[in-house]
Steps between C-alpha positions, in 0.01 A plus 500: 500500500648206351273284711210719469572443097498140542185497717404698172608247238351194735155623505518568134598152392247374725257735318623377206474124590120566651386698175659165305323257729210675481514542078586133519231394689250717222657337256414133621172604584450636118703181352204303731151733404650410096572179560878606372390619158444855541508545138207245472310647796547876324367313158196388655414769748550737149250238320234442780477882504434574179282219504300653788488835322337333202262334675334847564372472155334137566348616832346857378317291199366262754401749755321726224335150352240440807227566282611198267591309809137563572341394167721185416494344855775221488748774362690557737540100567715535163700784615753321731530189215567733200749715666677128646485357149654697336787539774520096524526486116730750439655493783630145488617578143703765627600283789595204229699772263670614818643184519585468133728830558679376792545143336619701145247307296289839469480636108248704376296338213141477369581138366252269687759220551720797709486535850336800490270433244365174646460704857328776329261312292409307782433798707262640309334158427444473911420817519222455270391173646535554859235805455285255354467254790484774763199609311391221540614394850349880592118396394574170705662627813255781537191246510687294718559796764136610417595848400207607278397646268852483256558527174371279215833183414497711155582823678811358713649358189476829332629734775753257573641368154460843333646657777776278552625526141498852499716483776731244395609660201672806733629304778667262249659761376663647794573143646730489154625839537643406860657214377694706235547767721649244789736372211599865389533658851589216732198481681447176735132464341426270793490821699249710290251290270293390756415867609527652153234217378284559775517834456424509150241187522314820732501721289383306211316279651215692676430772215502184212246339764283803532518523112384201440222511779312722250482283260320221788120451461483694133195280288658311246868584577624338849383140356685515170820637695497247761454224260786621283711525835416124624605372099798677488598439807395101459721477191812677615532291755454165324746688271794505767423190669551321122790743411841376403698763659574318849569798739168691369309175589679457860431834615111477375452158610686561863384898518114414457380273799722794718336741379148367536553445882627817481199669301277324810675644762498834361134508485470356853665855552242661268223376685658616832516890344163450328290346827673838688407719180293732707826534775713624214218723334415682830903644474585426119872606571519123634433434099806705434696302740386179368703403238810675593461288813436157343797568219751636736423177735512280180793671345708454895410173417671474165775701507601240790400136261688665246779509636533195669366333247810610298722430769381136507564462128875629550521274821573797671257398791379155595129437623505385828178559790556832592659803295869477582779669403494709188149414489439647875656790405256572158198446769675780711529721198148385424334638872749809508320615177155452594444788774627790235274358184221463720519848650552642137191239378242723777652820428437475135156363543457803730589737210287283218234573775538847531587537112153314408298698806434162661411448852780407781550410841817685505839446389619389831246230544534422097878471538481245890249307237738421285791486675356284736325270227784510295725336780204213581547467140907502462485200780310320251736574207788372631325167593341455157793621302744298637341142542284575147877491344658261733205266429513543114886423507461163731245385197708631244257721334631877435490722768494797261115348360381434859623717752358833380147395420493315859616783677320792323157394490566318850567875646176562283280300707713551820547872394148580476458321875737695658416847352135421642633382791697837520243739414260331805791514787541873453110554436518677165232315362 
């Protein structure tokens, strides 16, 4: 009996040690997927959700727009640029506030000669400008490409100035409220203003746009409005380039020749969507998808410049060829949260579908497109994200200014590739 009972107690401490191995072993495995910050992986899993919920909102008013799409061709060329201007704008102000917090310099206060004053006011300012001269670029780019007939120069400038503002006035205001709120709460706002931006650049951006598509091609109106638009915009910036307050002129003066190149390659993305308009029309549910896609992609892409972006400001990480280290381990966290977001990014453009009675290949093939795209376009984000900080860090230029807009309207351009490329491999267009 007695050795019977030790036989007993043996196997049950080796049990015991297996179940602990085993739990162990989990446990690295988790530590590894978060890149050891479960609390930041949670943060950002909880953010990119909510941001691909919202999206539904963006992708239901462009699948139930086709008939504008139709009557202002060049539209959609705008779509990808508005929604990535106002997440490169806002979201690098988040980005640079972010580091304010961390650093303790971070005090809210309407003063312009504040740090958040000066990175508000010049937010805005951008936001106004930077709609301008992808008006502009828009007319330009779509002669280049030869994709005719477009809209009037006029009409750009209205739909995207008027449209932009509209939306700048919300977004600003919850890119302030999650500043406070990090403050008040403890959030790491590295973790969730790149989603929450995108997220609410979606679902401002796209309904402001439509709005102010019915104000394009009105006798006697469009003209006056664009011409107000290019003044304003004009003296603003002349305004901030001339101001005294130093950090308002860095951050326009650094911020606008970024965001230009990005502006282009966003509408190198529009004119990939708009020259396969007729592939996204035949199942409009792909219009659903669409910006969820391209902001979840983009937002991957920020959450991960954010963050080392802050880490190379506290010296926490050191730039070096590849990602090392803590930075390896932020690119780990980075793929480990691309698979659930993009499964979550087809399902909900499966319900928007089904919500808005538009036409699907199926949930399964809508889910492998974006999966599958969304991982073409993860590879990318990690590539951008990293060496688009690394890079502004070797030329000492702020990381916080020029990673974002790099990598979001980057995963624009490659975004809209992949999701193409996607949709073709499993034949659902």
């Amino acid at each position: 009996m007695a050795r019977l009972s030790g036989d007993h107690d043996g196997h049950g401490r080796a049990g015991r040690h297996l179940i602990r191995s085993v739990g162990d072993r989990a446990a690295r495995v988790g530590r590894a997927l978060t890149g050891g910050d479960q609390r930041a992986y949670r943060d950002s899993l909880v953010a990119l959700t909510i941001a691909g919920i919202t999206s539904l909102v963006a992708g239901v008013t462009l699948a139930l727009t086709t008939d504008t799409l139709e009557e202002l061709p060049g539209l959609l060329l705008l779509v990808p640029a508005a929604l990535a201007v106002k997440g490169n704008v806002f979201g690098a102000l988040g980005s640079r506030l972010g580091t304010s917090i961390h650093a303790g310099t971070f005090r809210l206060s309407a003063r312009l000669d504040t740090i958040v004053g000066a990175n508000v006011a010049a937010a805005m300012l951008l936001s106004l400008v930077i709609a301008v001269i992808i008006a502009m670029l828009a007319k330009g780019v779509a002669i280049a490409f030869s994709i005719s007939p477009t809209m009037s120069v006029a009409d750009f400038i209205v739909v995207s100035a008027l449209g932009g503002v509209l939306a700048s006035v919300l977004i600003l205001v919850i890119t302030l409220l999650l500043a406070a709120g990090s403050v008040r709460f403890g959030w790491d706002l590295d973790n969730v203003v790149s989603p929450l931006v995108t997220a609410s650049s979606d679902v401002a951006s796209l309904p402001s746009l439509v709005l102010a598509a019915q104000l394009a091609s009105i006798d006697g109106v469009t003209p006056v409005l664009a011409w107000i638009a290019v003044v304003t915009s004009g003296l603003a910036l002349l305004w901030a380039l001339l101001t005294r307050v130093a950090l308002l002129r860095t951050i326009v003066r650094e911020s606008l020749p970024i965001l230009v190149v990005a502006g282009l390659l966003d509408l190198i993305a529009g004119i990939t969507i708009e020259k396969r308009l007729d592939d996204f029309l035949e199942f409009p549910v792909l219009l659903v998808l669409l910006p969820g896609f391209l902001g979840t992609a983009g937002a991957l892409g920020g959450v991960l410049s954010s963050r080392l972006a802050t880490k190379l400001h506290l010296g926490l990480i050191e730039p070096g060829p590849i990602p090392r280290g803590s930075a390896g381990s932020e690119v780990a966290m980075i793929f480990s949260l691309s698979i659930p977001v993009f499964v979550i990014a087809g399902l909900i453009a499966e319900l928007g579908g089904v919500l808005a009675n538009q036409a699907s290949p199926g949930v399964v093939d809508l889910v492998l497109v974006s999966v599958t795209g969304g991982l073409l376009a993860t590879a990318c984000v990690v590539v951008v994200a990293y060496y688009a900080t690394v890079v502004a860090v070797r030329f000492g230029l702020d990381p916080d200014t020029y990673g974002i807009p790099m990598v979001t309207s980057t995963l624009d351009f490659v975004g809209a590739f992949a999701l193409i490329l996607a949709i073709v491999a499993f034949g659902v267009a």
